[in-house]
C-alpha positions in Angstrom: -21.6 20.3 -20.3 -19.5 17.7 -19.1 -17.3 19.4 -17.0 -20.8 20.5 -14.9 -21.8 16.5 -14.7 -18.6 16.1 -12.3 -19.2 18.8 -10.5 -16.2 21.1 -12.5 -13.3 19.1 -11.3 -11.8 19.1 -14.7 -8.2 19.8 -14.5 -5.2 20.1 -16.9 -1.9 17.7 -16.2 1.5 19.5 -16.6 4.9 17.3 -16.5 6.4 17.2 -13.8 9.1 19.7 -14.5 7.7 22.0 -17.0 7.6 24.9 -14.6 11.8 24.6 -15.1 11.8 24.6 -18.9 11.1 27.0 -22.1 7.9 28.8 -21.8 6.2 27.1 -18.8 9.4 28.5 -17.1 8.7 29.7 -13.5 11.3 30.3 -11.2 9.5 29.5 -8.1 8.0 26.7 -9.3 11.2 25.0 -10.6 12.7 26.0 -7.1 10.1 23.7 -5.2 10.3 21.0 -8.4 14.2 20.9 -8.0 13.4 20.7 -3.8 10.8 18.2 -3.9 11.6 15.8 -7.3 12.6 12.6 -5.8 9.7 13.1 -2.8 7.0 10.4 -3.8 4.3 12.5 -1.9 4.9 15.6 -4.2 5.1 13.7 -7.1 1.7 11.6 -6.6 -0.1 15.2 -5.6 0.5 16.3 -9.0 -2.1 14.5 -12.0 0.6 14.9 -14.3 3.6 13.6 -12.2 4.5 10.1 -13.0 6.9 8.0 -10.0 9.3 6.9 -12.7 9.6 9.9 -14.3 10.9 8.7 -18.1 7.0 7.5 -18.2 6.3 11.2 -18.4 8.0 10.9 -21.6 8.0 15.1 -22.0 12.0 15.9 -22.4 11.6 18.5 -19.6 14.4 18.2 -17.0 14.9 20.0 -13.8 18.9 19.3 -14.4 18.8 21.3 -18.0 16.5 23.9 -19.9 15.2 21.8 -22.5 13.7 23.9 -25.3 12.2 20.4 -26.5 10.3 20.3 -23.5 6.8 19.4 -24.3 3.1 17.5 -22.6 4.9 13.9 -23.8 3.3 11.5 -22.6 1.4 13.1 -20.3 -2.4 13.3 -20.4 -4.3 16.6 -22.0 -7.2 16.4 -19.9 -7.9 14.8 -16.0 -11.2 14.7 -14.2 -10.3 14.5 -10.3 -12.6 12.2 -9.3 -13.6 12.1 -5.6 -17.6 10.3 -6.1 -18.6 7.3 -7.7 -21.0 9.5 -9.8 -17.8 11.2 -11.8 -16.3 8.0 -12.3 -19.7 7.1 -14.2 -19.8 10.7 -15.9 -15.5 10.4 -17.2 -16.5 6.1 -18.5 -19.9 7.6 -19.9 -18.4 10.6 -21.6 -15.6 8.9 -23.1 -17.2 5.5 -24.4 -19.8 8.4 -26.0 -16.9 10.5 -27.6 -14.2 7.6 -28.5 -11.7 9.3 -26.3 -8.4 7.2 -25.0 -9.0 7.0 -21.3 -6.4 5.9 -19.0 -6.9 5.2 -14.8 -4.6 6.8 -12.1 -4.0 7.1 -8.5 -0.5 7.8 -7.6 1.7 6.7 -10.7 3.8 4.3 -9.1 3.0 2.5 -12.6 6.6 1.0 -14.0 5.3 0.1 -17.5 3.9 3.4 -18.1 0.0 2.3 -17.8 -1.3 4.7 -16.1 -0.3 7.9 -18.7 -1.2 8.2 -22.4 -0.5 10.8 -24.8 -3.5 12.7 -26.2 -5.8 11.2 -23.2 -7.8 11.6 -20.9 -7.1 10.8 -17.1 -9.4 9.7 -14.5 -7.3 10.4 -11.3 -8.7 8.3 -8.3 -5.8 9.9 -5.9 -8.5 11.8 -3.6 -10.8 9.0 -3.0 -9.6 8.3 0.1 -12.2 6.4 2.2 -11.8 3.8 5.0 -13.9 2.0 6.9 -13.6 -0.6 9.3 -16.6 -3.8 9.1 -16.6 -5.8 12.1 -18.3 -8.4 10.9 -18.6 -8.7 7.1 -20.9 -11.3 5.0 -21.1 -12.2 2.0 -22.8 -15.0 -0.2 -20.3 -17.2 0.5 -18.3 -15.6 3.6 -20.1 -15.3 7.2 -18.6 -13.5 9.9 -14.8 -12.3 8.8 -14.0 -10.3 11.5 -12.5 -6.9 10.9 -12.9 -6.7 7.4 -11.8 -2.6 6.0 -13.2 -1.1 2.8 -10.4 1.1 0.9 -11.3 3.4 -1.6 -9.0 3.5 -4.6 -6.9 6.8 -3.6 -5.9 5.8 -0.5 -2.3 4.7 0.0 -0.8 2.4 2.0 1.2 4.2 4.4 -2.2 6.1 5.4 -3.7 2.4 5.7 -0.8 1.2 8.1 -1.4 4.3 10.3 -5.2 4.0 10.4 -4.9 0.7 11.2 -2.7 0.8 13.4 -5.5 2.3 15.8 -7.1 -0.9 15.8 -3.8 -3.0 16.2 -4.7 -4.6 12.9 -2.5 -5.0 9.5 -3.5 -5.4 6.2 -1.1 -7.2 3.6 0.4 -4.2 1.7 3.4 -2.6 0.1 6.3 -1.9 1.1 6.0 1.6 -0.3 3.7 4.2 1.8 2.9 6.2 -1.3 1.4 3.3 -3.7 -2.2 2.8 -3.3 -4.2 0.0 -2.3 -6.8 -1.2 -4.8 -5.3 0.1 -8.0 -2.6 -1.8 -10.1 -1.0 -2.9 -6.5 -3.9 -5.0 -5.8 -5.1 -5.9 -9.4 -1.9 -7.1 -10.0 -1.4 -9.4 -7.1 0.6 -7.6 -4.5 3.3 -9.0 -3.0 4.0 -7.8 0.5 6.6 -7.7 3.6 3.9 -9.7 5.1 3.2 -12.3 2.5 5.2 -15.4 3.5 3.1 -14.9 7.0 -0.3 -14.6 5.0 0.1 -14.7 1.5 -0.3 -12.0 -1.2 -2.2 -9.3 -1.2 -4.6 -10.1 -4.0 -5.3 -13.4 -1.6 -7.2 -11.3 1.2 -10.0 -9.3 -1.3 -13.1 -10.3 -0.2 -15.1 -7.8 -2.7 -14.9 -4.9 -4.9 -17.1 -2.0 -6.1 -16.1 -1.3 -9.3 -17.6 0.2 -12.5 -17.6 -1.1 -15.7 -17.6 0.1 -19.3 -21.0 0.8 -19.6 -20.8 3.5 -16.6 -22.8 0.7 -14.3 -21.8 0.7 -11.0 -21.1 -3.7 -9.7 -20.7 -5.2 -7.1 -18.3 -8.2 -7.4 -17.4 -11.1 -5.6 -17.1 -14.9 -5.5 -20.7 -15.2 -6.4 -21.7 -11.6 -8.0 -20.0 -11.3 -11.3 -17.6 -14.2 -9.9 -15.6 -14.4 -12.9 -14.7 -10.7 -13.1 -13.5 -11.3 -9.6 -10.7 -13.5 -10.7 -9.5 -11.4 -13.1 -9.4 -9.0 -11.2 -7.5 -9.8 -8.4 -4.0 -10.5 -9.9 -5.2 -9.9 -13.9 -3.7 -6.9 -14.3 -4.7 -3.5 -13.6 -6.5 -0.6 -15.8 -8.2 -3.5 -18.0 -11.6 -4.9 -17.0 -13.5 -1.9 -15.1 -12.5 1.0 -12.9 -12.4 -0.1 -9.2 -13.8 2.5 -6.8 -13.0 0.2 -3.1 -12.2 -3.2 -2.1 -13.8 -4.9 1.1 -9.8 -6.6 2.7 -9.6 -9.3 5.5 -6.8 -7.4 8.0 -5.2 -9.2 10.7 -3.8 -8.7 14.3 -0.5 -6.8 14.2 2.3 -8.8 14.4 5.2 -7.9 16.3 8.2 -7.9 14.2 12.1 -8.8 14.7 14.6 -7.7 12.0 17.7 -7.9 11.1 20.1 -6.3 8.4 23.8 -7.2 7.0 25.8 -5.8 4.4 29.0 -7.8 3.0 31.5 -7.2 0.2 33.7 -9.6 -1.0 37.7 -8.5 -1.9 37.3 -10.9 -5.4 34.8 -11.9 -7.8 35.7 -15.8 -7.1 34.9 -14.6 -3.5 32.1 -12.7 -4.3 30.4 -16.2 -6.1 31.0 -18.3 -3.1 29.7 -15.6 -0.5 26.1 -15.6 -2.9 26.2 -19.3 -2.8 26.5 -19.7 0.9 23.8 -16.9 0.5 21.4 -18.9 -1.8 21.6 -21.7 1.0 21.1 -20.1 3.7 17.4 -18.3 2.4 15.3 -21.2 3.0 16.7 -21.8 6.5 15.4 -18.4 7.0 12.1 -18.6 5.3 11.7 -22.1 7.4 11.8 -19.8 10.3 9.2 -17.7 8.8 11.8 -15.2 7.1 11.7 -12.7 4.5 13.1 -9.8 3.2 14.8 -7.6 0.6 18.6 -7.9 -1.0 20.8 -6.0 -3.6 23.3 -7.4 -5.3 26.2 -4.6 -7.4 29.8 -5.1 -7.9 30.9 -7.1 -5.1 28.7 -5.7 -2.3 25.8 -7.6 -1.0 23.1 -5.9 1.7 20.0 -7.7 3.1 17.2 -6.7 5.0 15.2 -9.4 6.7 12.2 -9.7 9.1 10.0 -11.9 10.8 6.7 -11.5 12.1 6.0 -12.8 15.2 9.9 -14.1 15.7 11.8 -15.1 17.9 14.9 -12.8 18.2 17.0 -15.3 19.1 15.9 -17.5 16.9 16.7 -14.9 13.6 20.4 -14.1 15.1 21.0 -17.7 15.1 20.2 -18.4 11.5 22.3 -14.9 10.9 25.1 -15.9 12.3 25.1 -19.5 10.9 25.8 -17.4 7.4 28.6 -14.7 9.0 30.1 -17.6 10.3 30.5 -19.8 7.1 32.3 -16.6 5.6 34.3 -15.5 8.5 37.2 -14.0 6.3 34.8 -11.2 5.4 33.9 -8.4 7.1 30.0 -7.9 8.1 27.9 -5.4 9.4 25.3 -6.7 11.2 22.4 -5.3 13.2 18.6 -6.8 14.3 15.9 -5.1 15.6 12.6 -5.6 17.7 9.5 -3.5 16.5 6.1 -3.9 18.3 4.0 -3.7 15.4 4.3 -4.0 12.0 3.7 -0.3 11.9 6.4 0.5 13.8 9.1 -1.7 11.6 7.0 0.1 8.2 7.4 3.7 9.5 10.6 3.6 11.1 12.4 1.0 8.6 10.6 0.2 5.2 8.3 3.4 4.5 11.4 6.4 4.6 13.0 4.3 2.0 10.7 5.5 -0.9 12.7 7.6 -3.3 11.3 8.5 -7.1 11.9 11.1 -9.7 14.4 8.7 -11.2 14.6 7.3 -15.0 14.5 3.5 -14.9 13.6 0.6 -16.4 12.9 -3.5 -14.9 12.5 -6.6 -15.6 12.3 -9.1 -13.6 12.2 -13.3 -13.0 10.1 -15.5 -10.2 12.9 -18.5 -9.1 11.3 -21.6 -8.0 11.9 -22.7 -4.4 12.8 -26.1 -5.6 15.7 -24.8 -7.5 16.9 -22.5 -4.8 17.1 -25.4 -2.1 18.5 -28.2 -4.2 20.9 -26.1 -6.8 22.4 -23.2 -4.8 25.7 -23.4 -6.8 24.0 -23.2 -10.2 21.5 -20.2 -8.8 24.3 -18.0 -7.5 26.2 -18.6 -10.6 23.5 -17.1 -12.6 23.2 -14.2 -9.8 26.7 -13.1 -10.3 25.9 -12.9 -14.1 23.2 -10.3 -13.7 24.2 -8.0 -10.6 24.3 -4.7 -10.9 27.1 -2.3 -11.4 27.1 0.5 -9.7 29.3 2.3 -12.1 26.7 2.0 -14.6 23.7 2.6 -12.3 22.6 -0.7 -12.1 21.0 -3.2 -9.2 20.0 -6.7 -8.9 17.6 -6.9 -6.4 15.4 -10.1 -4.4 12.4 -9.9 -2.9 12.6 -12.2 -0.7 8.8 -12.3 -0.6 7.3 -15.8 -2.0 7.0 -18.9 -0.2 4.9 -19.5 3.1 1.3 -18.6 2.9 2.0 -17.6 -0.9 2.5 -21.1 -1.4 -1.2 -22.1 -1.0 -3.0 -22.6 -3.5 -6.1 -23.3 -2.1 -7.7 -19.5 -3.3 -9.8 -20.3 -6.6 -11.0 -16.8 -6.5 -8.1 -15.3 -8.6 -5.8 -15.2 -11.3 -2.4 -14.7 -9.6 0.5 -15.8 -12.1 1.0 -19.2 -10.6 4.7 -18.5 -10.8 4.1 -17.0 -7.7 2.8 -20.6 -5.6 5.7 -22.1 -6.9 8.9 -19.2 -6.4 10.8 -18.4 -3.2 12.3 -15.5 -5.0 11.2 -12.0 -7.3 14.4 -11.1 -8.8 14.1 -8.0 -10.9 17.1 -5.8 -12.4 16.9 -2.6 -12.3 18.6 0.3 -14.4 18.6 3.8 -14.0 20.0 6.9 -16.2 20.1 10.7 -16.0 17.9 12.7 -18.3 21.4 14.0 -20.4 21.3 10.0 -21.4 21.2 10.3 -25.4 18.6 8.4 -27.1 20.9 6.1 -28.1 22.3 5.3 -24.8 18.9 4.7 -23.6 17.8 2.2 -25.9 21.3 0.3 -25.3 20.5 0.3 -21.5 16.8 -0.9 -21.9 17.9 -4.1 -24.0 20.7 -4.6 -21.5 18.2 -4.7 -18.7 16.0 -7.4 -20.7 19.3 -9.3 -21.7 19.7 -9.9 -17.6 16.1 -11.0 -17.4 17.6 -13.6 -19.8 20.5 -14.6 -17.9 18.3 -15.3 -15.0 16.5 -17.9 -17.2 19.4 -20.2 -17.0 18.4 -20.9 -13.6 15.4 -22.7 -15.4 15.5 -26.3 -17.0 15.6 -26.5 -20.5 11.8 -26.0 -22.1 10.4 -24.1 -18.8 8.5 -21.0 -18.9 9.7 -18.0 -16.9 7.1 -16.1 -15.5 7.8 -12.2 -13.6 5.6 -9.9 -11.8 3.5 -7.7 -14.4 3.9 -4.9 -12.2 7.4 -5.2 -12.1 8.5 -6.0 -15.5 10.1 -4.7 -18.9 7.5 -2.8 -21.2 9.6 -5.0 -24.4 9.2 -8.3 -22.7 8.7 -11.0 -25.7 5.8 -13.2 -25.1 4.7 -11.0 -22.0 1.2 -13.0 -22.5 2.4 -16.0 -20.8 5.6 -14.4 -18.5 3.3 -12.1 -17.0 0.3 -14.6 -16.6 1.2 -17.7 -16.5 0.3 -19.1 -19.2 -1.9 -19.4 -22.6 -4.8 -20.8 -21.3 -4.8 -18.6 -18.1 -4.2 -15.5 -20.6 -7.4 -16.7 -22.6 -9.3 -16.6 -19.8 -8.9 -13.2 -18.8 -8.9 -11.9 -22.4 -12.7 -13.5 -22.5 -13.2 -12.1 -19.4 -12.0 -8.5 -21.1 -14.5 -8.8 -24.0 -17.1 -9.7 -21.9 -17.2 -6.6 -19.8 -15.1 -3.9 -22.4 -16.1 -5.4 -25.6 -14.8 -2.1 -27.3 -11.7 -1.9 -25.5 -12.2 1.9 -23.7 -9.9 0.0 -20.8 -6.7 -0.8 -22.7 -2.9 -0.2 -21.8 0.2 -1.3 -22.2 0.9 -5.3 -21.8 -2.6 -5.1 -20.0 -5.0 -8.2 -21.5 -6.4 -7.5 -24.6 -3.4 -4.8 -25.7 -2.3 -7.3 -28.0 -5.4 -6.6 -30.5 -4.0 -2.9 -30.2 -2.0 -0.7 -32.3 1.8 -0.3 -30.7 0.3 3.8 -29.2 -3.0 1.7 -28.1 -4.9 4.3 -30.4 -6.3 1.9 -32.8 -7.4 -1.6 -33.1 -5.6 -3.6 -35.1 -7.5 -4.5 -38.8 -8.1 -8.3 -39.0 -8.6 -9.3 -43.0 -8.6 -12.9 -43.6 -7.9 -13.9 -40.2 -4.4 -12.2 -40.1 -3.8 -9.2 -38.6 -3.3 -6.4 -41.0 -1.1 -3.5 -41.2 -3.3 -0.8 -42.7 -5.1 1.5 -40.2 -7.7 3.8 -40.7 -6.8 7.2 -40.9 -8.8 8.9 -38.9 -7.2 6.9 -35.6 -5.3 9.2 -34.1 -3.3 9.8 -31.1 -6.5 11.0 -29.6 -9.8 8.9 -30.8 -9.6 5.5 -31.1 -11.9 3.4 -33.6 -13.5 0.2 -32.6 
């Protein structure tokens, strides 16, 4: 039997907040549901629990007693994988049964990736190895010093902490909970720490991974070299199921920080303030800067840091931009931490709510741009801030630029948006679960129309590219915003054929999705060379035909 062949660690996903709704009711359980729902930890404990929790799709509440509460989109079926060997067993079992399989370790997934309804779920959230190599090799790498393998259920505020031992860093998140080699990583990862090294996808030196077949690979720049590049920064869930990744780390920096938070008294004031703002972010990153701002109504708050700074140096550049908008009113504050780890725990990682409903989407904003048309960039921000009113955010990463500038890395497919951007601007909208249908629907296109207004910042004819993992699920040509471009996006669809040519990997605005049904059930029926809208009925929410 199969549940015997991984070692009976079948389990059955429940939403999130069943245990508060019709017949799953349970009074206890809602109590610690209603105590614990916007606690990350709690939430990425539970197979069923998604982050964002309008990915569960389920219409159970802890607010109200839904009587349409129901599994949603939640998965029927999970195997809790903590061995390669039930890895194998799950891909084995269903390539051999046509079963929709889907890939989780916490569900800090925004696009809904990581969940399927009618699937099955291979949860990787208690593989949680680590191990420090002092000298790695490889075929075309001697002698990186302090090299870690991560397994894929291991998160990064346990990696910060274990690291920390050693005085080393890795480039991470900025969110303790998400984990390290699964969409993060896949995706490209942008970090706290990138301008100082680059992105996260930048330092993979190798992953263990298993592919379609149930084989376990190793992969590298010279084993399996092209599955390599897509998978660092192709997109997660899509060309095999990564067990660890072999890291570079690097000696902790010390950190100095500084925060401010502004409001303007009009919105001509309010432009003028962003604009002096816009100017004054590459004088910070040409100090080695970077950060993390929100933008709503006529309030503006920015968290900054540099690693390895000069105190002085930061509260100079500060006060440079409080002093060319004296008439307002700051609050200002900067900081010296020791260690990155010190600035993560005490600063970035409490700041990890979830539980919420909410949808992105999000722009890259070249550098060149931001240092030669200020005036025309903070127009454009002003446009798409947030309201708080409606429960809206416009929010930088002030991540880009520096180290992620190099381009020098052949070894993988980050969206090239990235080299070029000193900004990841992504709105963000949130609603209550009361929200009709309706309502919702209205939101989710406003949140894509202010992905639009930021693409006025471009020149006429120029792609926009975003961050697939922080984008909007209805994002029209996603192939090329999310990637880069065409020829980039044929690439790693070759790549996906090569090593799934029957799709078992497939989810949403992942490579090769396109050739899918809208659920992801069923391939799409090609007649003639166009793509047909008759499907076979047997395809069903469950079994997919290839």
């Amino acid at each position: 039997m199969f549940n015997e062949s991984v070692d009976g660690r079948l389990v059955v996903p429940k939403p999130s907040a069943a245990v508060c709704n019709g017949r799953t009711y349970d009074a206890a359980g809602c109590n610690i549901a209603k105590a614990q729902w916007s606690n990350a930890t709690w939430r990425d404990d539970q197979v069923g629990a998604m982050q964002i929790h309008n990915w569960e799709n389920s219409s159970c509440s802890i607010f109200i007693n839904s009587s349409t509460c129901n599994q949603g989109s939640v998965p029927v079926l999970a195997v809790d994988a903590i061995l390669p060997k039930h890895v194998q067993a799950t891909v084995q079992f269903a390539a051999t049964k046509n079963l929709r399989l889907v890939i989780k370790s916490t569900g800090h997934d925004l696009l809904g990736r990581s969940t399927a309804a009618g699937s099955l779920i291979l949860w990787l959230h208690h593989m949680k190895g680590m191990t420090l190599i002092k000298q790695y090799s490889s075929c075309s790498l001697t002698n990186v010093l302090n090299a870690v393998r991560i397994e894929a259920g291991a998160q990064w505020g346990e990696v910060y902490q274990w690291l920390s031992k050693f005085n080393l860093v890795a480039i991470g998140g900025a969110s303790p909970t998400v984990s390290v080699v699964g969409g993060y990583l896949q995706g490209g990862g942008h970090s706290p720490l990138s301008i100082w090294k680059g992105m996260a996808a930048d330092q993979v030196l190798e992953y263990d991974v298993v592919t379609a077949d149930g084989q376990r690979q190793t992969v590298n720049a010279c084993q399996n070299r092209d599955l390599f590049w897509a998978l660092s920064g192709g997109g997660g869930g899509t060309y095999a199921i990564v067990l660890s990744a072999v890291i570079r780390t690097f000696p902790s920096p010390s950190i100095v920080a500084g925060t401010l938070s502004v409001s303007a008294s009009n919105a001509t004031r309010y432009e003028k303030l962003i604009e002096t703002f816009v100017e004054f972010l590459p004088k910070l990153a040409d100090i080695g800067g970077s950060g993390y701002f929100d933008m709503f109504d006529l309030t503006l708050r920015f968290l900054c840091h540099v690693p390895n700074g000069d105190q002085t140096a930061l509260n100079a550049t500060l006060n440079r931009f409080v002093t060319n908008n004296i008439d307002l009113d700051f609050e200002t504050n900067s900081f010296v931490f020791p260690s990155f780890y010190y600035y993560f725990a005490l600063i970035l990682g409490p700041n990890n709510p979830t539980g919420y409903n909410a949808l992105l989407s999000s722009r890259l904003i070249p550098e060149s741009i931001i240092r030669n048309k200020p005036d025309k960039v903070a127009k454009v921000f002003v446009q798409a801030k947030g309201q708080n009113a409606t429960g809206s955010n416009l929010r930088g990463s002030f991540v880009p630029g520096g180290r992620v500038s190099n381009t020098t890395n052949r070894y993988n497919s980050i969206n090239p948006g990235w080299r070029t951007a000193l900004l990841h601007m992504i709105n963000i909208q949130y609603w209550s679960d009361t929200t009709s249908k309706a309502d919702q629907d209205y939101l989710s296109a406003q949140v894509l129309n202010r992905a639009a207004i930021l693409d006025k910042i471009l020149p006429r004819g120029s792609q926009p590219t975003c961050y697939t993992n922080e984008a909007h699920p209805n994002e029209v040509n996603w192939q090329e915003k999310f990637f880069g471009s065409k020829v980039i996006y044929k690439q790693l669809k070759n790549i996906k054929k090569k090593y799934d040519p029957l799709g078992l990997f497939v989810c949403k605005n992942c490579v090769g999705s396109d050739d899918w049904t809208s659920d992801l059930n069923c391939p799409k029926r090609r007649i003639l060379g166009k793509i047909s809208s008759i499907y076979e009925n047997i395809c069903n929410t469950i079994i997919k035909h290839h």
